[in-house]
BASEVO-975554 format. One line per 4 residues: number of its first residue (from 0); their letters; for each residue x, y, z of C-alpha. Coordinates in steps of 0.05 Angstrom, whole numbers. Example, Ala and Ser with C-alpha at 12.3 -4.5 7.8 and 13.67 -1.06 7.14 Angstrom:
REM BASEVO-975554
0 = as = 246:-90:156 ~ 273:-21:143
This chain:
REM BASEVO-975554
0 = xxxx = 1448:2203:2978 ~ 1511:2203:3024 ~ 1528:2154:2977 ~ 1534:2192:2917
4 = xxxx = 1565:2254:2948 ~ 1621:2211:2964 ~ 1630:2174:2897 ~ 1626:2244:2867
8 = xxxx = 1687:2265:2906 ~ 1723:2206:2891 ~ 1709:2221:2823 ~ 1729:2296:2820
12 = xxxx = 1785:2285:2859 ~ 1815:2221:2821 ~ 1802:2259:2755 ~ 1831:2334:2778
16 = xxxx = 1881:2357:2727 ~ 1923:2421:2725 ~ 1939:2423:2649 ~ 1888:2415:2597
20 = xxxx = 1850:2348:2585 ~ 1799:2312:2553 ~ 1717:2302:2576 ~ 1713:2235:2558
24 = xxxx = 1636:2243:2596 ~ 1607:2228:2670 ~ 1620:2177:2720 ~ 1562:2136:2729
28 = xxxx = 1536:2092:2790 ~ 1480:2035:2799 ~ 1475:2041:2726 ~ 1455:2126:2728
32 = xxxx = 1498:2186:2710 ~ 1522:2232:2766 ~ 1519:2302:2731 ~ 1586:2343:2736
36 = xxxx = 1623:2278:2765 ~ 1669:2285:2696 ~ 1717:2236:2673 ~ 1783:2274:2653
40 = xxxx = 1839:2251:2614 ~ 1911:2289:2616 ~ 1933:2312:2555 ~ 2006:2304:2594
44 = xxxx = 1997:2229:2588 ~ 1960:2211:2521 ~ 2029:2190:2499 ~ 2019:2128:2548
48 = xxxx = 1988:2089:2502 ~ 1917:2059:2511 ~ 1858:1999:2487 ~ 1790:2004:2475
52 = xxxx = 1759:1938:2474 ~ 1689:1920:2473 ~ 1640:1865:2443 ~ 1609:1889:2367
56 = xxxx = 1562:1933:2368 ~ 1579:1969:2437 ~ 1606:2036:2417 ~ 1682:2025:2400
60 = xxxx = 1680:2058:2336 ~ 1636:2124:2373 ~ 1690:2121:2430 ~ 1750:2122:2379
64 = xxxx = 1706:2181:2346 ~ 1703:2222:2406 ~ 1769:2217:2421 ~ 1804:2238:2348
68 = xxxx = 1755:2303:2354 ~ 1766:2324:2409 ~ 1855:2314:2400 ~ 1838:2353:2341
72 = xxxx = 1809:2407:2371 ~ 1862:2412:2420 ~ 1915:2413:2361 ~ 1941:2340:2370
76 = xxxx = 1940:2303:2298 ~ 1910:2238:2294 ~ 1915:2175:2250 ~ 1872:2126:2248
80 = xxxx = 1866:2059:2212 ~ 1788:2056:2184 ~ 1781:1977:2171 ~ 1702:1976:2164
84 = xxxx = 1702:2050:2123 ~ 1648:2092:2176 ~ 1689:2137:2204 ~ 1695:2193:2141
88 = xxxx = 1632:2227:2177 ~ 1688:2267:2221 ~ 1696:2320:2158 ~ 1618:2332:2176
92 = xxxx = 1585:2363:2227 ~ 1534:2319:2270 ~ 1463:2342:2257 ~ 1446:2334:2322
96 = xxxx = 1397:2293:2354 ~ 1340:2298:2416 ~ 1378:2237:2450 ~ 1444:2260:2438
100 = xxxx = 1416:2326:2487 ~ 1390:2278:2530 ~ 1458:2239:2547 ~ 1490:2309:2549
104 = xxxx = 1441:2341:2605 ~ 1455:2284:2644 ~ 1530:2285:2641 ~ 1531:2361:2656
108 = xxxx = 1548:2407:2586 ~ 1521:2425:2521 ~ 1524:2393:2453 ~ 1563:2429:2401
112 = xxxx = 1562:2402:2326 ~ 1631:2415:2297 ~ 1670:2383:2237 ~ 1740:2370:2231
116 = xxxx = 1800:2377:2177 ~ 1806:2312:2147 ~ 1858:2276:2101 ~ 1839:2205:2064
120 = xxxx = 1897:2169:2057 ~ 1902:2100:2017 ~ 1943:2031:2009 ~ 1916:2002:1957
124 = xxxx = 1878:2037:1893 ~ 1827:2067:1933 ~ 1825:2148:1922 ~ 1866:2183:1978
128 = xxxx = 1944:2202:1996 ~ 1981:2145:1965 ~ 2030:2117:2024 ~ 2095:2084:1995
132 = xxxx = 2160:2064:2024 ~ 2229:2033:1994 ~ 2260:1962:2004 ~ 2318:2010:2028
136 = xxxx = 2288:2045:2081 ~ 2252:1980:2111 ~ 2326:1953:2122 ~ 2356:1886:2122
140 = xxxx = 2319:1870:2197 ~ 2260:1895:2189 ~ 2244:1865:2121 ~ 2278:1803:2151
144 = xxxx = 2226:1799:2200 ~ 2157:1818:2158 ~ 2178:1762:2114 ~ 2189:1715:2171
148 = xxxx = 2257:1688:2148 ~ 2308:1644:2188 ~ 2372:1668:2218 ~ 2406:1640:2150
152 = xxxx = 2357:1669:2105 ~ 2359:1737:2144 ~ 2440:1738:2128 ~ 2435:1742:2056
156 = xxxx = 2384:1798:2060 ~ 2439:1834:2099 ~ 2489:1805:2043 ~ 2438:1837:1984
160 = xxxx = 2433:1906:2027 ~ 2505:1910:2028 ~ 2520:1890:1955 ~ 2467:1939:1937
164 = xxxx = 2500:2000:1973 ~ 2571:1984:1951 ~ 2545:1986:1864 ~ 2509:2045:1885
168 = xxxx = 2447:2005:1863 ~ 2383:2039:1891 ~ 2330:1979:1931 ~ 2268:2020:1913
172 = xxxx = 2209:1955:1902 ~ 2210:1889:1918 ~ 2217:1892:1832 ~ 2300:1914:1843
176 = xxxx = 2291:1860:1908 ~ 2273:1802:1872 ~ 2322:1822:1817 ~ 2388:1826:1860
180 = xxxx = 2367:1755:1897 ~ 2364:1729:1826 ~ 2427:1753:1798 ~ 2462:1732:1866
184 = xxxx = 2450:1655:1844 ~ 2454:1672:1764 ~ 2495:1714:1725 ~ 2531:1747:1785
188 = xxxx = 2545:1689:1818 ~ 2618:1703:1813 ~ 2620:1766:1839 ~ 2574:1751:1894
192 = xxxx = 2631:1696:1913 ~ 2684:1721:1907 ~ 2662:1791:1956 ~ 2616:1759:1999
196 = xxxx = 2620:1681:1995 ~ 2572:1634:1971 ~ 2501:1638:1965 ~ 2453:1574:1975
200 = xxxx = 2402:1583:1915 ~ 2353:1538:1968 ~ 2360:1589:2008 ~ 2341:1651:1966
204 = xxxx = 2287:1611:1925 ~ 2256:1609:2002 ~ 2263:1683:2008 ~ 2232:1690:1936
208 = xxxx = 2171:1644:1952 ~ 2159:1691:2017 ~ 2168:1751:1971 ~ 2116:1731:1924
212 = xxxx = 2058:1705:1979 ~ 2072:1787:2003 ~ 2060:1811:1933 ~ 1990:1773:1929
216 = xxxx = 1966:1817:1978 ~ 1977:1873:1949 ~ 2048:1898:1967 ~ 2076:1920:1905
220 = xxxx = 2029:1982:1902 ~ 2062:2002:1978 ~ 2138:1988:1968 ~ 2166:2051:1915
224 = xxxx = 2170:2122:1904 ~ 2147:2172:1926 ~ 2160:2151:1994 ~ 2107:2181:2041
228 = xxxx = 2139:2232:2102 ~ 2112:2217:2171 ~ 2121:2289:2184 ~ 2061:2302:2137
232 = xxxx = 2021:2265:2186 ~ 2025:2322:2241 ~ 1995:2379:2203 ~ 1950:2426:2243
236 = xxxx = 1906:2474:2204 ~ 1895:2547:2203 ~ 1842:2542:2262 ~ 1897:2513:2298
240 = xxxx = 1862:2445:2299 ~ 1904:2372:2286 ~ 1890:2340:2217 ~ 1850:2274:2226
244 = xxxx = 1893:2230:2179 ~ 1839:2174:2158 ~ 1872:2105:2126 ~ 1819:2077:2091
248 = xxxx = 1839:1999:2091 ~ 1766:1972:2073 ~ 1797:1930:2013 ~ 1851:1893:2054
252 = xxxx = 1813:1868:2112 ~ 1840:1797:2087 ~ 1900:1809:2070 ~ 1933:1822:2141
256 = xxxx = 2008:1810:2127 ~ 1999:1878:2082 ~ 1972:1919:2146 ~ 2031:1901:2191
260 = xxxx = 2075:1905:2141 ~ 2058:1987:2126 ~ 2042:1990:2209 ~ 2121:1962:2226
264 = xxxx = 2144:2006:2172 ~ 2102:2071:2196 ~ 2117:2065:2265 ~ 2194:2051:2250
268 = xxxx = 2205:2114:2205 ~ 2169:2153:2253 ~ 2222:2129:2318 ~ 2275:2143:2275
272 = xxxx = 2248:2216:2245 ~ 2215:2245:2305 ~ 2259:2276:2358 ~ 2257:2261:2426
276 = xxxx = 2211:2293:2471 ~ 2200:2265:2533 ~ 2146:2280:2581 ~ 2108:2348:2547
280 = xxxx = 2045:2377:2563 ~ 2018:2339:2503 ~ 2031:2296:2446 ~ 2060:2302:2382
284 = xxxx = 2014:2246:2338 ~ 1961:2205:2363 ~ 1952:2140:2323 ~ 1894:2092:2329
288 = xxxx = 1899:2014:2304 ~ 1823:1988:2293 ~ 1816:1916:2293 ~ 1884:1909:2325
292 = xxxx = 1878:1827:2328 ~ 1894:1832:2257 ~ 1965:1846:2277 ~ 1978:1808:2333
296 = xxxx = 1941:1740:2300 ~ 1986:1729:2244 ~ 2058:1759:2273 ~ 2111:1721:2284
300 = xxxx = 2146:1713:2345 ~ 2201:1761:2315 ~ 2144:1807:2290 ~ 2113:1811:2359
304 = xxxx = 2181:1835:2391 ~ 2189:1883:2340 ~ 2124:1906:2358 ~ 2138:1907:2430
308 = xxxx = 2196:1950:2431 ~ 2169:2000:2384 ~ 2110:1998:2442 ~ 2164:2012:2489
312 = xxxx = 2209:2067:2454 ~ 2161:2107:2420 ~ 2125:2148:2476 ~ 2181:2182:2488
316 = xxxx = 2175:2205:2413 ~ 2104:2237:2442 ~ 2075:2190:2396 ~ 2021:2148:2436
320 = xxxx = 1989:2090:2402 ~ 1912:2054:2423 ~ 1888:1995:2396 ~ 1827:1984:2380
324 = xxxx = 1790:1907:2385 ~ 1739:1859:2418 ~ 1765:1835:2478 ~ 1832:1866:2507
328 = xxxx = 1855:1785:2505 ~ 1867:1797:2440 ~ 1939:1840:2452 ~ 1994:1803:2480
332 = xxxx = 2007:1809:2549 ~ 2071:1845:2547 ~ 2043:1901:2506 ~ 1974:1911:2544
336 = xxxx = 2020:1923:2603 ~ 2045:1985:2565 ~ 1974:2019:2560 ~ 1961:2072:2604
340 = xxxx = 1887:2092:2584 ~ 1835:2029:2577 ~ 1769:2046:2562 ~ 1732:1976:2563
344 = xxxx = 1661:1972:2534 ~ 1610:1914:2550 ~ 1632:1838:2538 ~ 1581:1785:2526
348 = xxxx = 1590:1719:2565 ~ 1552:1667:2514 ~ 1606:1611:2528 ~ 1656:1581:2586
352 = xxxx = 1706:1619:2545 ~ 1670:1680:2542 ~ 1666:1682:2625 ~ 1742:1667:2634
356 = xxxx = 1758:1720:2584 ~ 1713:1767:2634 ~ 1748:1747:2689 ~ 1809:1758:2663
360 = xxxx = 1796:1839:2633 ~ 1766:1847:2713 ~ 1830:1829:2735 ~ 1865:1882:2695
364 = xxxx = 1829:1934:2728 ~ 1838:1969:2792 ~ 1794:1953:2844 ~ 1739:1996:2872
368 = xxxx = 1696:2000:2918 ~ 1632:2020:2884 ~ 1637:1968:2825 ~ 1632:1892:2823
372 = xxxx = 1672:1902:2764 ~ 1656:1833:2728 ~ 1583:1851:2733 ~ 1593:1922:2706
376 = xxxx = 1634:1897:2650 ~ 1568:1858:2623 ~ 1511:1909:2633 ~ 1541:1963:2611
380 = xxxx = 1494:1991:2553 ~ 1514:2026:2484 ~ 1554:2077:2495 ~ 1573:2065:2571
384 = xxxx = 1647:2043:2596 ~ 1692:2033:2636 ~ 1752:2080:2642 ~ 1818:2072:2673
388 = xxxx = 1866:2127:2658 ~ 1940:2158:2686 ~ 1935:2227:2720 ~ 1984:2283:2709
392 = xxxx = 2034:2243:2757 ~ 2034:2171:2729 ~ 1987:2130:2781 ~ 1914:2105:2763
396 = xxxx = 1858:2142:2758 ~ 1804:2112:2802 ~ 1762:2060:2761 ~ 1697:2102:2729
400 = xxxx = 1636:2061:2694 ~ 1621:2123:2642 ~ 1566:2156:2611 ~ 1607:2181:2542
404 = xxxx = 1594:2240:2509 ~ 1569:2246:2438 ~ 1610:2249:2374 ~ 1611:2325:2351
408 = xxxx = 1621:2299:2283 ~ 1573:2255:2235 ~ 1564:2191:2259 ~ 1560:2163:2184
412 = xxxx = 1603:2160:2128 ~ 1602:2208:2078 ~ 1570:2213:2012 ~ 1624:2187:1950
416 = xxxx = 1606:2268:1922 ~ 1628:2288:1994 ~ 1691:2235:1988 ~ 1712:2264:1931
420 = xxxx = 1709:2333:1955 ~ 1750:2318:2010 ~ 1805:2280:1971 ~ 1804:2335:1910
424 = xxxx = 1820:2393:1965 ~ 1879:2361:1984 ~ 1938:2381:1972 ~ 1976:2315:1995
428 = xxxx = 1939:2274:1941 ~ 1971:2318:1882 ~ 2049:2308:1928 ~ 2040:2241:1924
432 = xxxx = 2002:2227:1866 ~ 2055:2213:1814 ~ 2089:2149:1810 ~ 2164:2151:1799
436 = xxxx = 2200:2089:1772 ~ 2275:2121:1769 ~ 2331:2072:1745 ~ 2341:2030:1803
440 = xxxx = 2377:1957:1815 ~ 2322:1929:1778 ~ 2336:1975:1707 ~ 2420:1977:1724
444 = xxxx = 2423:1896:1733 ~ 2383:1879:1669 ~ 2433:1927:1629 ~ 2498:1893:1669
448 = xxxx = 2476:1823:1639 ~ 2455:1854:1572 ~ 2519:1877:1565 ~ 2554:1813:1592
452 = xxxx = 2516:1766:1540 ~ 2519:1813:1485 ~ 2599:1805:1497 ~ 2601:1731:1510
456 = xxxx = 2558:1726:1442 ~ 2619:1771:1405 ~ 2667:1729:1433 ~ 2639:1665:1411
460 = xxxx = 2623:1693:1333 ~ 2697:1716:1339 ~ 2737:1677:1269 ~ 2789:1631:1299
464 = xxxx = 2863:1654:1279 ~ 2898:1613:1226 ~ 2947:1559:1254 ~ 3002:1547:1218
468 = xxxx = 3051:1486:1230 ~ 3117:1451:1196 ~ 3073:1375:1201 ~ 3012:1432:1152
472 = xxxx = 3079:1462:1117 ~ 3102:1398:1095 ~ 3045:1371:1073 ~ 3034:1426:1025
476 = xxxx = 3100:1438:996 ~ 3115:1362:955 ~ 3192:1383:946 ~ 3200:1387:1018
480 = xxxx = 3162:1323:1026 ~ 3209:1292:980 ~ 3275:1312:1013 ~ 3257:1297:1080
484 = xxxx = 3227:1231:1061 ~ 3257:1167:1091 ~ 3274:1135:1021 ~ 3301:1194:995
488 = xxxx = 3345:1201:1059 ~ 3376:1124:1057 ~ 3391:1145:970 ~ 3428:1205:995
492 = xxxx = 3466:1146:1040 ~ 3479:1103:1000 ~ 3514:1150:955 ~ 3559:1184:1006
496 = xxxx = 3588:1113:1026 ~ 3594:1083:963 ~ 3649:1157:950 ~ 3681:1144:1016
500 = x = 3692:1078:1001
């Protein structure tokens, strides 16, 4: 018993906050709940970043849940990346459940039911808030590095960019894109000489090939007009709770250079719109990355230090990002480093591999004195973790194997009349509905060479001017052939000497 009263003060007092925070549920130990021994996080440092990592089927998704609720009833806004489509169910009210009163008696406070306001947003040509961007406000670097492209390669970009801005030529799809790179190596070819030196055709049939393999999956319906504002993303309702922005990415779970392509490009406008906040007594926008190894496997090394440094920068935006995956392996070093809140579900060890990668998550967590935390981390059941958060001052929480509470919301996905109800109330889908295709490099080129061929052509049907010559004169007049002809000339002569003589 002494036991208990002294993990329970360890508990309260590692998890003590002055400002307002989230229940995330109760501290457990030898595998039972201790009632009223909550686990706390600061609202102060959500902006830290964080991971929840688990093997399938151990509660990720239901942690991510609770979370996004319960920032939205706070008034944070949330965004969140729905890869396997069951997460809708927070526009719905749970309807309740006799184990779901269970788990709550034991942690220490009621159920409540409660829905929240949702927004279904859309890549692809699902139904939802179309998200778009331009070629011109990716940038030369940026685009440089989605498409992978060497240092060489990268420089024309830059060169294309800059030609672009000086015509006044508008980079609005990878349709104007393509078209510039073309007429760099083809009818502008000149032009593109003489003001910015010569450009390797090699070298932008390479940037064309990598252009194309990102338009098979699926990126001409994200790069256009009308470009989505991240500021849209940090609505708060008339109850005063945080729209829970919903990307519904169910059709593109293959096609993973698409998602980092629209996750660089999100995160990017968002450091360069949002103003700098620093350390606030909460966030501005909460985004969550499920199935974050989707990212991380296919970036490039220049990809991954983009990624970094947005990792980096942004908190002091009060933006804080969590990624979401199996095993916390799965994030490169240098960014799990950045995470301030990991809440680590139950790993599996089937294989050698699986037991190192144990070993390895153990070692990323403090110690403590009432957890062999290898053995924790595989019995935990469905629904248990472990937590490791930041208090209000920046230093560890202490480590807290948790019973979690319940989602308030539906813990399904709703019903494609309920889908639809949701998306037809919104008054983001009808903003950024239309599709604009305004006269861009694409339309302003094709005229330029129209007009350029269609004078070459008049040039060349142009009648040739009549040339006129004494050799043409002489041959047409026969008196003047006659006069200046040899044998007339010697006559002349002959005459003229025989009279001198």
């Amino acid at each position: 018993m002494a036991g208990t009263e002294d993990f329970f003060d360890h508990i309260v007092k590692g998890y003590s906050t002055k400002g307002d925070y989230i229940n995330m549920g109760a501290a457990m130990l030898n595998g039972e709940a201790v009632k009223d021994a909550f686990v706390k996080i600061p609202l102060k440092t959500l902006n830290r970043h964080g991971l929840i990592a688990g093997a399938t089927g151990t509660g990720k998704t239901k942690t991510l849940q609770v979370l996004a609720e319960n920032l939205s009833d706070k008034g944070i806004p949330v965004m969140l990346m729905d890869l396997k489509g069951d997460l809708s169910g927070l526009a719905q009210p749970s309807p309740g459940h006799a184990k779901i009163d269970e788990r709550h008696a034991k942690i220490g406070f009621p159920f409540e039911a409660s829905s929240f306001p949702v927004e279904i947003l859309s890549l692809s040509e699902q139904d939802g808030v179309k998200l778009r961007a331009t070629v011109s406000e990716f940038g030369p670097v940026l685009l440089s590095r989605i498409l992978d492209l060497s240092d060489t390669q990268s420089g024309i970009v830059s060169v294309v960019f800059k030609y672009c801005d000086d015509q006044k030529m508008p980079l609005l799809d990878l349709k104007d894109f393509k078209k510039v790179l073309q007429y760099a190596t083809g009818a502008g070819k000149a032009d593109f000489t003489k003001e910015y030196g010569r450009i390797s055709t090699s070298s932008t049939g390479a940037i064309l090939r990598k252009i194309i393999e990102l338009e098979q999956q699926g990126a001409e319906l994200f790069f256009g007009e009308k470009s989505f504002d991240v500021n849209d993303l940090t609505r708060i309702n008339e109850e005063g709770k945080g729209y829970i922005n919903i990307l519904r990415l169910t059709d593109i779970q293959d096609r993973p250079k698409l998602f980092s392509t629209f996750m660089l490009s999100l995160l990017a406008e968002i450091y360069d719109t949002f103003p700098e906040q620093g350390d606030s007594d909460k966030p501005e926008l909460i985004l969550f990355i499920d199935e974050a190894h989707l990212i991380f496997k296919e970036a490039s090394k220049a990809l991954l230090d983009q990624i970094e440094s947005i990792v980096k920068l942004i908190r002091s935006k009060g933006i804080g990002l969590y990624f979401v995956t199996q095993n916390p392996t799965d994030v490169p070093n240098d960014v799990l480093s950045q995470l301030g809140l990991k809440v680590q579900h139950a790993l599996r060890a089937f294989t050698a591999r699986d037991r190192k990668a144990i070993k390895l998550t153990a070692e990323n967590y403090p110690e403590s004195e009432y957890y062999d935390t290898k053995e924790v981390l595989t019995s935990l059941g469905i629904g248990e973790a472990l937590i490791s958060a930041l208090d209000e001052k920046g230093r560890p929480t202490p480590l807290a194997a948790t019973l979690l509470r319940a989602p308030m919301s539906r813990m399904d996905v709703l019903t494609k009349k309920e889908l639809a109800e949701v998306i037809d109330s919104s008054s983001l889908v009808k903003k950024y509905g239309e599709v604009i295709d305004r006269e861009s490099a694409y339309e302003i080129l094709n005229e330029k060479i129209e007009k350029a061929e269609k004078l070459a052509e008049k040039e060349k049907n142009k009648p040739a001017a009549r040339k006129t010559s004494s050799r043409a004169s002489t041959r047409q007049n026969p008196v003047i052939k006659v006069l200046t002809s040899a044998t007339f000339i010697r006559g002349v002569l002959g005459v003229l000497k025989k009279v001198m003589r």
